[in-house]
ROFI-743468 format. One line per 5 residues: number of its first residue (from 1); for each residue x, y, z of N, C-alpha, C. Coordinates in steps of 0.1 Angstrom, whole numbers. Each point is the difference from the previous one (the first is absolute). Example, Ala and Ser with C-alpha at 12.3 -4.5 7.8 and 13.67 -1.06 7.14 Angstrom:
BEGIN
1	132/-57/78/-9/12/0/9/12/0  -4/11/-7/9/11/0/-8/11/8
// end
This chain:
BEGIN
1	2070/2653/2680/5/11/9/15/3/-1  8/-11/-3/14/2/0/3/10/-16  -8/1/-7/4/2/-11/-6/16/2  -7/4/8/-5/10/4/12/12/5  6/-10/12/9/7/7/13/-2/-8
6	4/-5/-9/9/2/-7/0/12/-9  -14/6/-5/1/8/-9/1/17/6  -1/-4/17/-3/13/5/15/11/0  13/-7/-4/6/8/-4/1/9/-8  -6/-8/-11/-4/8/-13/-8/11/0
11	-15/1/9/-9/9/0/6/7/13  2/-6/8/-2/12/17/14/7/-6  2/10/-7/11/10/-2/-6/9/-3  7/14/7/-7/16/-1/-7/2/-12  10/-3/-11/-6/4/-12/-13/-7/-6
16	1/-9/2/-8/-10/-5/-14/2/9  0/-2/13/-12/6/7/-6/17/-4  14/3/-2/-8/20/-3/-9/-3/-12  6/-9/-13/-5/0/-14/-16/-6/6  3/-9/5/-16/-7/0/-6/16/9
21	4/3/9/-11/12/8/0/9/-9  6/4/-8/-2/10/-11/-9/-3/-14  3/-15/0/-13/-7/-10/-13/2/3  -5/-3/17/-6/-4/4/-8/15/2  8/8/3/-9/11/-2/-7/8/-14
26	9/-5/-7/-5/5/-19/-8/-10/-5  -1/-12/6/-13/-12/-1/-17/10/6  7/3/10/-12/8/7/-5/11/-9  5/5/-1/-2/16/-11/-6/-5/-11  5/-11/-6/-7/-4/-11/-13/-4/-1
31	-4/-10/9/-6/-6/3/-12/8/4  3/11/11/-13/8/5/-3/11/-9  6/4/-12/-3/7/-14/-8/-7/-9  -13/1/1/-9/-2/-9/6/-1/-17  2/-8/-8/5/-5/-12/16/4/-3
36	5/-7/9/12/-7/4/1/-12/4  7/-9/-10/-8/-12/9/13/-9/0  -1/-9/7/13/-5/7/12/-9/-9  -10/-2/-14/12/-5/-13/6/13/-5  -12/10/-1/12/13/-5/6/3/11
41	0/1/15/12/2/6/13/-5/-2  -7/-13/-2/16/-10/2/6/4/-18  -7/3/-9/7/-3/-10/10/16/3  -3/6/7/9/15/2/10/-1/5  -3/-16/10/12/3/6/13/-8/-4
46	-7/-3/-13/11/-12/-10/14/14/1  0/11/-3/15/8/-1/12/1/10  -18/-4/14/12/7/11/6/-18/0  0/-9/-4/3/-13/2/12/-2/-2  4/10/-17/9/-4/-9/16/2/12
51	-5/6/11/12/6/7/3/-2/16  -8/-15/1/-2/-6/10/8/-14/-3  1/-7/11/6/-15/2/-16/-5/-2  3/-13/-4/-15/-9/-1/-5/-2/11  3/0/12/-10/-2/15/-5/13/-2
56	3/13/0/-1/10/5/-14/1/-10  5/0/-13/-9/1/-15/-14/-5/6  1/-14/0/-7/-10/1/-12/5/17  11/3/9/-8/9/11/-12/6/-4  9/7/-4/-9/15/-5/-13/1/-5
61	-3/-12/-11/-10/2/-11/-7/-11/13  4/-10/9/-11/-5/2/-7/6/15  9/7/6/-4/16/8/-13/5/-1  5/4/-11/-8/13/-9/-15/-8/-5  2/-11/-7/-13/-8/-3/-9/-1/13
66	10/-6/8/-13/-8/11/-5/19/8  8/11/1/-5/6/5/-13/7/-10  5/2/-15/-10/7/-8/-13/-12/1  -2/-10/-1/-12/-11/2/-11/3/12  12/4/14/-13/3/10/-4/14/3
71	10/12/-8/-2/16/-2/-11/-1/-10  -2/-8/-5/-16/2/-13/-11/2/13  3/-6/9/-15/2/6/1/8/6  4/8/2/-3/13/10/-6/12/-9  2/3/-12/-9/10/-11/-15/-10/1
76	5/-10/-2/-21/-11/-2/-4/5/12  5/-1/12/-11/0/16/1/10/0  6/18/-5/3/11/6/-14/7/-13  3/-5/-15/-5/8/-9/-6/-11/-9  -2/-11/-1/-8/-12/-4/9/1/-19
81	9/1/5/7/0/-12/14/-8/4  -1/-13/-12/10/-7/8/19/4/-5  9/1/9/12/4/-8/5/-9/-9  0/-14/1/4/-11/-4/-11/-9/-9  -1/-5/-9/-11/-14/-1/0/-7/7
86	7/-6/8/0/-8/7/-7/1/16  -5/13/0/-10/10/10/-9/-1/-1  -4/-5/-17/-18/9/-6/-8/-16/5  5/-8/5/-11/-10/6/-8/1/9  4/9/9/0/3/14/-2/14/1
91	-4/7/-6/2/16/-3/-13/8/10  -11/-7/-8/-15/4/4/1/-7/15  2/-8/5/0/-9/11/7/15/13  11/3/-6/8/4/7/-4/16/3  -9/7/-14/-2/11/-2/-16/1/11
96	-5/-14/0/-15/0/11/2/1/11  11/-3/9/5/1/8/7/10/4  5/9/-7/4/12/4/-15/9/5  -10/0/-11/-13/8/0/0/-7/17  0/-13/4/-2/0/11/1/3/14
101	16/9/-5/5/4/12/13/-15/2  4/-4/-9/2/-13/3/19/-2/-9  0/12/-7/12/2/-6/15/-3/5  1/2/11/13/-4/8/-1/-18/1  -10/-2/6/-1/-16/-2/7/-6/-9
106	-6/2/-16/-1/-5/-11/15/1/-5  8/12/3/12/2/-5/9/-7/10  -1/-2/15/8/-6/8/-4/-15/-4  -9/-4/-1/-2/-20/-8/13/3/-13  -6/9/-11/5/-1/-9/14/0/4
111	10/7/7/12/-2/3/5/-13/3  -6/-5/14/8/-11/6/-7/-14/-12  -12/4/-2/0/-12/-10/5/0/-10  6/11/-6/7/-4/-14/17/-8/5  -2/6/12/18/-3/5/0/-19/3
116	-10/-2/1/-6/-13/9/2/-11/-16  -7/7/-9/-4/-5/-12/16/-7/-4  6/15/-3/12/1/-6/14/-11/5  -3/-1/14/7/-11/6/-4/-13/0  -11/-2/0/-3/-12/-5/6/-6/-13
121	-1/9/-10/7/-3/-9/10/-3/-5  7/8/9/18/2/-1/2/-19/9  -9/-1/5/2/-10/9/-2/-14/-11  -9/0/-8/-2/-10/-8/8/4/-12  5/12/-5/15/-4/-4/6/-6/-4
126	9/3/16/7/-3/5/2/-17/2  -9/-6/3/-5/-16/-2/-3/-5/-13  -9/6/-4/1/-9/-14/6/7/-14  7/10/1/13/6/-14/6/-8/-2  13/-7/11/10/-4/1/-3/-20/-5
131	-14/-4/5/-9/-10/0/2/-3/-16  -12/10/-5/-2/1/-17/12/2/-6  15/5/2/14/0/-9/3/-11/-1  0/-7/14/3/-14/4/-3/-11/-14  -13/-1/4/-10/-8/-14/5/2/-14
136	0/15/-3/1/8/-12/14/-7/-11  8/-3/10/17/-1/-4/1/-9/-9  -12/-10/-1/1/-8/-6/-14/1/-14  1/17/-5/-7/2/-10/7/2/-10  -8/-7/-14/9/5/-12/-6/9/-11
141	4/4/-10/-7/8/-11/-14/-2/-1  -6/-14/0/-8/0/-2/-9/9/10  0/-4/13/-6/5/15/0/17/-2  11/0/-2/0/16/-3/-7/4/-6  0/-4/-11/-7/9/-13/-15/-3/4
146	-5/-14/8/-12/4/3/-6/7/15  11/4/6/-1/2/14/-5/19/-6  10/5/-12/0/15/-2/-12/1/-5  -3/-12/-7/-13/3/-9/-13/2/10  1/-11/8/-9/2/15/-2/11/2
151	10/7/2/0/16/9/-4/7/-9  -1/5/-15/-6/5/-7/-16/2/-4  -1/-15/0/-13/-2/3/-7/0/14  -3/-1/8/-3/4/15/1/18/0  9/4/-5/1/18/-7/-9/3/-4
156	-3/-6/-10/-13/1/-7/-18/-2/3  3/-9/6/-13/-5/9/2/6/12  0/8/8/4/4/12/-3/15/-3  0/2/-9/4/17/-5/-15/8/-3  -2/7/6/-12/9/1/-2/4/-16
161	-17/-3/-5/-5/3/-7/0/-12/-13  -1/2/-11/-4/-10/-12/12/-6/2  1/-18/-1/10/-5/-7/7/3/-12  -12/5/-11/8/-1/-8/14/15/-4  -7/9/11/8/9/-4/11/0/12
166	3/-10/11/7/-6/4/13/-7/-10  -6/-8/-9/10/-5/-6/5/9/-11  -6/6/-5/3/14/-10/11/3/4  1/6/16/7/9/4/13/-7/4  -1/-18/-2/11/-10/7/8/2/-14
171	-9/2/-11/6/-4/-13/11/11/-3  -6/9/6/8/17/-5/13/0/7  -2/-9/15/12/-5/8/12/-8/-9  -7/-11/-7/9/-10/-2/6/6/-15  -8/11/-6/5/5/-13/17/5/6
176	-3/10/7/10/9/10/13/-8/3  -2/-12/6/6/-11/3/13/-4/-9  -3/0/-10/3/-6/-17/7/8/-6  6/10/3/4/16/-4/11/-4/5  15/0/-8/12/-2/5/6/-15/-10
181	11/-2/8/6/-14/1/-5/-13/-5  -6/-11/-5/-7/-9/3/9/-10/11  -8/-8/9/12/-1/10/5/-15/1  -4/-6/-15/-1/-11/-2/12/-1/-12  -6/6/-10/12/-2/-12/6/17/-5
186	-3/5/12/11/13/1/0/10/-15  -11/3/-7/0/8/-7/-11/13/4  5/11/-10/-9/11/8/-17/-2/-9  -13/7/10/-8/-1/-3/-9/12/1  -8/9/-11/-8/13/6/9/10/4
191	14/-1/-2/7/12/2/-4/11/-11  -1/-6/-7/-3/14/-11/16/5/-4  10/-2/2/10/6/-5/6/5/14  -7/5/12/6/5/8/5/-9/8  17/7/3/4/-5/13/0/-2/13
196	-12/8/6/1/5/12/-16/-12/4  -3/-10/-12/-8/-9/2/5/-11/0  12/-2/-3/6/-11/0/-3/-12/15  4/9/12/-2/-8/11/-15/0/5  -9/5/-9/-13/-3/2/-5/12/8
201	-15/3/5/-5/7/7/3/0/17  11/9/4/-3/-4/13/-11/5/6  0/-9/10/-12/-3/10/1/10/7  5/7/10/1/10/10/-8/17/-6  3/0/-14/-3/12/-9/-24/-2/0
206	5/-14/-1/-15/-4/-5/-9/3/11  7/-10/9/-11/6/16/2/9/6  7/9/0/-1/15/2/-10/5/-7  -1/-3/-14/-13/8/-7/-7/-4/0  -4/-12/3/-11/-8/4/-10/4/11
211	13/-2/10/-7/6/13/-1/15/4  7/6/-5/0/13/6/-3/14/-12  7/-3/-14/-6/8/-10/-14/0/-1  -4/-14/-1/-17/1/-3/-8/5/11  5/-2/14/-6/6/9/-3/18/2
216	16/1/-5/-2/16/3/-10/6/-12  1/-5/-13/-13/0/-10/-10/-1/1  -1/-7/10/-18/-4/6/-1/11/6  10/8/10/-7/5/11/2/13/-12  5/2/-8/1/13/-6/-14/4/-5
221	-4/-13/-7/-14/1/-6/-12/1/13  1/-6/6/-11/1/10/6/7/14  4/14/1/4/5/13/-10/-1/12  3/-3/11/-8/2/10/7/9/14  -14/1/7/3/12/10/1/-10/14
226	7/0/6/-7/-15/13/-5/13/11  -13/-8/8/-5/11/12/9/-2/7  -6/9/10/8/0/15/1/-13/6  9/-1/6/1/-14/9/-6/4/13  -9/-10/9/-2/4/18/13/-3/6
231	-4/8/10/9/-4/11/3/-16/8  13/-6/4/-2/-14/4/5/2/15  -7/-10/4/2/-2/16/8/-7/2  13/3/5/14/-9/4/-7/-11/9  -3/1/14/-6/-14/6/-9/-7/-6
236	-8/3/-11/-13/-7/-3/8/-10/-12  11/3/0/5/-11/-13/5/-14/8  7/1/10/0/-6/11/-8/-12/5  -11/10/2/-11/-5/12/-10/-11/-10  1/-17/4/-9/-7/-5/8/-9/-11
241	8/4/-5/5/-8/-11/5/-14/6  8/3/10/2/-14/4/-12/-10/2  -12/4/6/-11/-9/2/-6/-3/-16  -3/11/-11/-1/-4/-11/3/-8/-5  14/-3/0/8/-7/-7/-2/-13/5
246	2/-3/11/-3/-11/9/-12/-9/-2  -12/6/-2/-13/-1/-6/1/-7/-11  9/11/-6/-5/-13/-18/14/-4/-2  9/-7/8/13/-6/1/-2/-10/-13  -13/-6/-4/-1/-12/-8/1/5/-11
251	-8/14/-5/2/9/-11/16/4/-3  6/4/11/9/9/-5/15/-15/-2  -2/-11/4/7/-14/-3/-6/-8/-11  -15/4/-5/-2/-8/-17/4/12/-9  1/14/0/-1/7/-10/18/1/-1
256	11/1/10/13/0/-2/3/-13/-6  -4/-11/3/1/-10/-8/-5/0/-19  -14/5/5/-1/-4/-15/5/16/-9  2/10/6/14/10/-8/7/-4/-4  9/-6/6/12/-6/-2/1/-9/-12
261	-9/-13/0/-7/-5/-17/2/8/-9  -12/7/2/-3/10/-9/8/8/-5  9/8/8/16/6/-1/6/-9/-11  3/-11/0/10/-12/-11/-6/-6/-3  -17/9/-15/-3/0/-9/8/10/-6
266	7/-7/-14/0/18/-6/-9/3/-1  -1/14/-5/-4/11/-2/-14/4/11  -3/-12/12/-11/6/8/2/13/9  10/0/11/5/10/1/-10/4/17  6/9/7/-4/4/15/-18/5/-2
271	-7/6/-13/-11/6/-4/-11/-13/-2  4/-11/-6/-8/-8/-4/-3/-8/12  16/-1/11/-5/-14/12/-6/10/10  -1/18/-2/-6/7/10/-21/-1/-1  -4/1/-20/-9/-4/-1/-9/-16/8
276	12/-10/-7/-6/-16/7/-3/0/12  14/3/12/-1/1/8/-15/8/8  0/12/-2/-14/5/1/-14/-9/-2  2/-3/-12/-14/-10/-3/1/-12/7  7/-5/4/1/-11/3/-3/0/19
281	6/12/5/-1/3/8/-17/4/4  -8/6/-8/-13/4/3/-8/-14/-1  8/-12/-8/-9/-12/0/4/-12/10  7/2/5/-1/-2/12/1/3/16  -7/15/-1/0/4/10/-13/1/7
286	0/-1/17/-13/-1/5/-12/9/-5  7/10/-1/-10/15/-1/2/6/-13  -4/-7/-13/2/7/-11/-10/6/-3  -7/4/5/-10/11/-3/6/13/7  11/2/10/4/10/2/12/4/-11
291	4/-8/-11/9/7/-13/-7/9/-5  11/14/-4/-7/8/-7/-8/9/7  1/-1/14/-4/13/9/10/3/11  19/0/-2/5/7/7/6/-14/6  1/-9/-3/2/-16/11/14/1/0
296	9/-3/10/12/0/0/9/-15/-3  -10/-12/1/5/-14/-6/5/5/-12  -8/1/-14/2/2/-12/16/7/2  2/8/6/12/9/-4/13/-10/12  -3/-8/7/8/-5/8/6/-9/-11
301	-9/-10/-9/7/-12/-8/1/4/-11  -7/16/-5/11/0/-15/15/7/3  -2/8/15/13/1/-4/12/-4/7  -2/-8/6/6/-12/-3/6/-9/-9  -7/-1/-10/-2/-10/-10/14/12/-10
306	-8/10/-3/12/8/-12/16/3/3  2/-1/19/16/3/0/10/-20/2  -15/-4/-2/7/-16/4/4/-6/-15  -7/12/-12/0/-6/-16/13/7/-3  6/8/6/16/6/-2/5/-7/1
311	-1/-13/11/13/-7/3/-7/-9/-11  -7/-7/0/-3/-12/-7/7/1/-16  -1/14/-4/5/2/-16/18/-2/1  3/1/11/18/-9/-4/-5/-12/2  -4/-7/1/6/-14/-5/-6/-3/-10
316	-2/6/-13/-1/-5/-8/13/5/-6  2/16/4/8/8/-5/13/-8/4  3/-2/10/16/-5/7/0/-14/-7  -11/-4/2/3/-19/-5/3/-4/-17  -7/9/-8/-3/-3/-10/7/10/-12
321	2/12/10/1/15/-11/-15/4/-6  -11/-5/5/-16/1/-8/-4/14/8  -4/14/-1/-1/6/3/-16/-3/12  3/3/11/-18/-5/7/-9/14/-4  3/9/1/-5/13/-3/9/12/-9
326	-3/16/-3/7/4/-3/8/6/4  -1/4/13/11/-4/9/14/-4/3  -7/-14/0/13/-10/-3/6/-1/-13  -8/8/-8/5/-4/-18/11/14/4  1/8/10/7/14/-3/15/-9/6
331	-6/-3/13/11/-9/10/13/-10/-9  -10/-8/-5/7/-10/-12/9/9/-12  -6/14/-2/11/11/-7/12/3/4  -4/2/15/9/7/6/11/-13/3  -4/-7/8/11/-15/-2/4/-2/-11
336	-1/-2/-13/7/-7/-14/7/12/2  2/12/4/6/13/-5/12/3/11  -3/-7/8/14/-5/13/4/-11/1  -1/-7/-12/8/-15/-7/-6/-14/7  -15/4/4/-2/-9/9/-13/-10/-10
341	0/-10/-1/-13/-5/-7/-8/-7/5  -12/4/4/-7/-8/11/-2/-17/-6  -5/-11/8/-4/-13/-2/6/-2/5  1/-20/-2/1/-9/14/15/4/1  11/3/-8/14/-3/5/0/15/12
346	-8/9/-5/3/14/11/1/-7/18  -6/-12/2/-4/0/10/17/-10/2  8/1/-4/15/-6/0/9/9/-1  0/4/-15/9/10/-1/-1/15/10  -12/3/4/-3/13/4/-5/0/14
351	2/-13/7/-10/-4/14/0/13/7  9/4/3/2/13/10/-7/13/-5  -6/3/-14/-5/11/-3/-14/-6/0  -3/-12/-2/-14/-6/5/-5/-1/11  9/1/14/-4/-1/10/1/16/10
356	8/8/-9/-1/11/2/-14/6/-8  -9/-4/-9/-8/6/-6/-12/-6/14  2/-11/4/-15/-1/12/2/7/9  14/1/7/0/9/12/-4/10/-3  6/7/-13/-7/15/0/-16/2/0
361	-4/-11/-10/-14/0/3/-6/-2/11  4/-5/14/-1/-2/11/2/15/7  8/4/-2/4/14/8/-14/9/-7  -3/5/-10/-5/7/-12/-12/-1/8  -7/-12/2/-12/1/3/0/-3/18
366	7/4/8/3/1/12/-2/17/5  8/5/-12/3/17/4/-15/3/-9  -3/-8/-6/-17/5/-6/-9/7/15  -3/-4/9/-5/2/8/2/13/5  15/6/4/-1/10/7/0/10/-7
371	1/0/-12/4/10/-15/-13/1/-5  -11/-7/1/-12/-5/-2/-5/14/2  -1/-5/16/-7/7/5/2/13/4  11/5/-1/7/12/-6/-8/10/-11  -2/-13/-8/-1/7/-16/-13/7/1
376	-8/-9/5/-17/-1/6/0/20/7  11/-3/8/1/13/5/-5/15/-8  17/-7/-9/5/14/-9/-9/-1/-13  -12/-8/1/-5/0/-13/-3/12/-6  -7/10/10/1/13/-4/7/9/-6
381	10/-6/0/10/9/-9/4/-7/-9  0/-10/-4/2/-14/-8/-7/10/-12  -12/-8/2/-11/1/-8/-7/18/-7  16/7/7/-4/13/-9/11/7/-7  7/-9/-2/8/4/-9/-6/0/-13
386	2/15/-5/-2/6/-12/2/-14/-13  -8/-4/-10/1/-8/-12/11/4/-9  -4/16/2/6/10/-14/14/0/4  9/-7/11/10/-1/2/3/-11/6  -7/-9/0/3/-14/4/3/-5/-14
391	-6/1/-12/1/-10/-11/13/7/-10  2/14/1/13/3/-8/11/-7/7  3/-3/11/11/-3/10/0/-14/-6  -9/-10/2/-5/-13/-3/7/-2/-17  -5/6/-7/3/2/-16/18/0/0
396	5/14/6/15/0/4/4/-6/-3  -3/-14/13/7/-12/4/-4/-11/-10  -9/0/-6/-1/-13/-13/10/4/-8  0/15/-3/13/-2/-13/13/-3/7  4/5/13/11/-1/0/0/-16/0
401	-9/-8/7/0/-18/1/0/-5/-15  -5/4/-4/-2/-5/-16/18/4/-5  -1/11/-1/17/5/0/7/-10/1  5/-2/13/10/-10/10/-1/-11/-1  -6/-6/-12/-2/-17/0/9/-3/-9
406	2/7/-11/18/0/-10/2/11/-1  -2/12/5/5/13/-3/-3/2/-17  -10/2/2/-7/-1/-18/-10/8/0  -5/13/-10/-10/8/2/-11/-11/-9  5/-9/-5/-12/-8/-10/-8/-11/12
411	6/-3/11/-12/-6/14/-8/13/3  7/10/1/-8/11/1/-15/-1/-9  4/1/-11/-13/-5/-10/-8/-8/-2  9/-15/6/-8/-8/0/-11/0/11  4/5/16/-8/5/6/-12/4/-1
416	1/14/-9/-9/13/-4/-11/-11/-9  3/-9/-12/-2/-4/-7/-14/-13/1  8/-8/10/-9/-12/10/-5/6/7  -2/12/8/-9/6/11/-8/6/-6  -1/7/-14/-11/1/-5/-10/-10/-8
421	10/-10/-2/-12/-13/-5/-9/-3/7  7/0/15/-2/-12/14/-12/11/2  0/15/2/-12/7/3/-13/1/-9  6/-7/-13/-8/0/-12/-7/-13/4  4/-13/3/-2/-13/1/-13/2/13
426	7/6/12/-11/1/11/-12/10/0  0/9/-8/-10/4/-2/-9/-6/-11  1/-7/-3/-7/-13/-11/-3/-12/11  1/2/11/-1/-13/10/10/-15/-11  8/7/4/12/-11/-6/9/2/14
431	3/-19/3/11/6/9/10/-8/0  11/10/7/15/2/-3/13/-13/4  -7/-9/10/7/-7/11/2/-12/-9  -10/-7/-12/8/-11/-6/9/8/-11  1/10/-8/7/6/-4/15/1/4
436	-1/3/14/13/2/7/9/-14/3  -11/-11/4/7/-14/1/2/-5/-14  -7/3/-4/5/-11/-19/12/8/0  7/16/1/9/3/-4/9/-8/5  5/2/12/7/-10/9/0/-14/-4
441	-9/-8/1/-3/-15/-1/2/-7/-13  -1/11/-14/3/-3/-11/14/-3/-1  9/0/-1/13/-3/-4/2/-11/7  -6/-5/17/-4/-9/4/-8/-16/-8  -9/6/-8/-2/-9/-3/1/-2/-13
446	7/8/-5/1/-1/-16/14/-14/1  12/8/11/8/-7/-1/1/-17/5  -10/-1/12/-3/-13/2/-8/-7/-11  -10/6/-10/-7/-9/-5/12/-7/-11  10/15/-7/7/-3/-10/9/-14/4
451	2/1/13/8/-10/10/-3/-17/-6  -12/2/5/-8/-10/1/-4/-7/-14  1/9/-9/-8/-3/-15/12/-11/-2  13/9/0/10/-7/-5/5/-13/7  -3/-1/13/2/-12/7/-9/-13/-7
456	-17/6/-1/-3/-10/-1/-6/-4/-17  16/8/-10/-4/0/-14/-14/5/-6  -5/7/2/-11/7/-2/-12/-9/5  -1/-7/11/-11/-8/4/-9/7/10  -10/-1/3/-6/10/14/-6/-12/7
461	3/-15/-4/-3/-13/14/9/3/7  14/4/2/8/-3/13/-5/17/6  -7/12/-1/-1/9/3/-10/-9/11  -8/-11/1/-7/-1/8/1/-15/7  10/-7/-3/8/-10/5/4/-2/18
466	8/13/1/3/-3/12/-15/6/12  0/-9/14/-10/7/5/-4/11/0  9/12/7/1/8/5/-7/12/-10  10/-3/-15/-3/9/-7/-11/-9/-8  -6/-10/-3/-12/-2/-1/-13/7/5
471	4/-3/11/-12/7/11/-2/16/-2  15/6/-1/-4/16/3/-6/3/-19  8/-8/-10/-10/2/-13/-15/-1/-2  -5/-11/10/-17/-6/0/-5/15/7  10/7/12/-9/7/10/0/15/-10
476	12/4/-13/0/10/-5/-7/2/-10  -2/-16/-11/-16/1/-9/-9/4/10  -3/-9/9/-11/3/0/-8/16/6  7/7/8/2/15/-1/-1/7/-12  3/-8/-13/0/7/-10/-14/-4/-1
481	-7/-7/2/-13/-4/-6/-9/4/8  2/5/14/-5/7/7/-2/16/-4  11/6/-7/0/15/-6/-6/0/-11  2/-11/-10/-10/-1/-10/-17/-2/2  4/-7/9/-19/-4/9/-5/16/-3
486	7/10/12/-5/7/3/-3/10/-4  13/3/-12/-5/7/-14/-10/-3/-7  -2/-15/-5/-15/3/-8/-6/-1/11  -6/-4/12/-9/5/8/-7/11/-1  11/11/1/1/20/-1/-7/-2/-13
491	8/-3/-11/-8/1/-15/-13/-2/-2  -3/-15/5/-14/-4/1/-11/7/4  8/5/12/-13/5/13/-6/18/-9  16/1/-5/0/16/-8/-15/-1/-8  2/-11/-10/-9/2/-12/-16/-8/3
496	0/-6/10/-12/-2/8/-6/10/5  9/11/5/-12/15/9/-4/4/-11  2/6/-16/-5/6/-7/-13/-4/-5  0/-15/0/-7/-9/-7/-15/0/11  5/-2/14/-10/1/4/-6/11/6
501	7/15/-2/-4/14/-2/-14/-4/-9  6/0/-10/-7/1/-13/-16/-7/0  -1/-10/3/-11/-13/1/-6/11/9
// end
């Protein structure tokens, strides 16, 4: 608590309050816009950062997140189209309940429970960040280089759709990675002759096109028309939620918990602990034969579960520099780029921008509630803003972000360049998120292993000598032999259906 009230100088200032209510409202916008989704917001708002103090920066993006996370559901319950992935768990749940007359309900749960989620999280944090640096301090090359390798893998395994084109897509990462400097024996690598590759591919150009080029390409190729929205009943959002909530108090205290987990996996992310949560929630619920016809449990503990995985993804990010989502892989940009380096010493050198990052998260999902339900309001006008002038505006602002990262029209390219791969990759059901962390995590672990080679004269017994990093090596094979499992599994199972077509 003291470290709470210490930081309240930092955050309770005009400016810094306006930035988060101004985040907080472009969180919303984003969020309740059908394919807009809350990594492309935040990677947009990497420009307005460049011109901010780091509380304010740092505010902003996590504003904007926690509010785009619980604005996804209001397009799912209004138009069964979710704004966010992190919505599509809960979508049909939420969209049966509207047919029921039951629409205000579902959107007033979804508010106070995402805010409910979200603090829970900030709450466990807050307790165990500072805990895990503690321990950490006493990690060496070795630990590292298997702690990054961990997070890569868990990327991979975690990541929707085939492993193997999970790791394809890690590989195209760690290619990316390798481009520049070497950061070990300092020669250039894959420059090709140019200088403007010297310092390697920045990151801020990449996830801009990542998230937001390939998006507006998607929607280019597949334009859509959204219906009318109904009208919403101001008291009926209100009326009942408190007794709901109350009801499945046990749901909405296992699914913020296990978000939070799930949050500091890389690459699992607010989408995957909104799925678990759900399933997990129908299997142990009294009445699961009412899932799937409108039930308001299901949408109580997933969403819950997705604003509690926001917080959970900094402590990997704050403790380690290991990105929890992509997200945090933006956050982690934005910090190296205000001289700040996340891991255990941040929680020393930087205590005050650490403890100013939970209050904000504390405030963020506080004013969730009344902005919430605001939004719920004005969805109607939300949700009709014209496409054919939402996505030129959107485009604008990537080049100028791409622009403003060295004042270089060649980020500009690299942008254009990676956002049509990244649209090329997802439409192949390739996806993009271990990509994004091997970029990041690679120089990570290139330079720890090189660390380590040389410590231990080219031996790889002391790589598994000490406990710690023993253990996290045993838990990272074997992940690997779990992705391999699963690959020939897919293979197997592949050349089996033909065979027994055929017979």
């Amino acid at each position: 608590m003291d470290t709470l009230i210490s930081a309240m100088p930092q955050v309770f200032q005009f400016n810094v309050l306006a930035i988060i209510f101004a985040a907080s409202i472009y969180g919303l916008l984003i969020g309740a816009v059908p394919g807009l989704t809350a990594t492309m917001g935040t990677a947009l708002l990497v420009p307005v950062t460049f011109f901010l103090d780091p509380v304010p920066a740092i505010g902003a993006i996590v504003a904007a997140t926690s509010m785009a996370i619980f604005a996804g559901d209001i397009p799912g319950a209004l138009l069964r189209i979710p704004g966010t992935p992190a919505s599509a768990a809960y979508t049909d749940e939420a969209y049966k309940m509207r047919q029921k007359g039951q629409v205000e309900l579902a959107l007033g749960v979804n508010v106070v429970c995402s805010a409910i989620g979200g603090l829970v999280g900030v709450a466990i944090l807050i307790i165990a960040a500072p805990q895990i640096a503690r321990f950490s301090l006493g990690f060496s090359s070795y630990e590292y280089f298997w702690l990054a390798l961990l997070g890569l893998s868990c990327a991979v395994l975690v990541s929707s759709g085939s492993a193997i084109k999970g790791v394809i897509a890690l590989c195209l990462g760690l290619m990316l990675s390798t481009i520049g400097i070497d950061v070990v024996m300092g020669v250039r690598r894959f420059t090709f002759g140019d200088t403007e590759l010297i310092g390697g591919v920045s990151i801020i150009p990449v996830l801009i096109g990542v998230f937001a080029i390939a998006e507006i390409l998607r929607k280019v190729a597949n334009p859509t028309t959204l219906p009318p929205v109904p009208p919403i009943r101001p008291g009926a959002m209100v009326k009942g939620v408190s007794k709901i909530i109350w009801q499945y108090k046990g749901g909405v205290a296992r699914s913020s918990l296990m978000g939070t987990v799930i949050g500091a996996l890389p690459g699992a992310g607010a989408d995957i602990a909104a799925w678990i949560a759900f399933a997990i929630s129908k299997k142990f619920s009294r009445t699961p034969e009412k899932f799937g016809s409108g039930h308001v449990e299901g949408i109580v503990s997933a969403s819950s579960a997705n604003n509690a995985a926001l917080s959970g993804a900094y402590i990997p990010s704050l403790v380690f520099g290991i990105p929890g989502d992509t997200i945090t892989a933006i956050l982690i940009g934005v910090l190296l780029m205000k001289g700040i380096t996340p891991g255990p010493m941040v929680f020393i050198m930087d205590a005050p921008l650490v403890n100013a990052i939970f209050l904000v998260f504390i405030v963020a999902n506080l004013i969730m509630v009344p902005l919430g339900f605001l939004a719920v309001l004005g969805s109607r006008h939300i949700l009709s803003i014209s496409q054919s002038i939402l996505f030129p505006v959107i485009l604008l602002f990537c080049v100028i972000g791409a622009f403003s990262t060295n004042n270089t029209l060649f980020d500009v390219w690299v942008m254009l360049v990676v956002g049509l791969i990244a649209f090329v990759l997802e439409e192949n059901d390739f996806p993009t998120a271990p990509a994004i962390l091997a970029l990041i995590l690679g120089p990570l672990i290139e330079e720890n292993f090189m660390q380590s080679m040389i410590k231990s004269d080219g031996g790889m017994v002391p790589f598994f000598d000490r406990p710690i990093g023993g253990t996290l090596g045993v838990v990272t094979l074997s992940i690997w032999a779990l992705i391999i499992g699963f690959a020939l599994w897919n293979v197997i199972g592949k050349r089996r259906a033909p065979a027994a077509t055929d017979s």
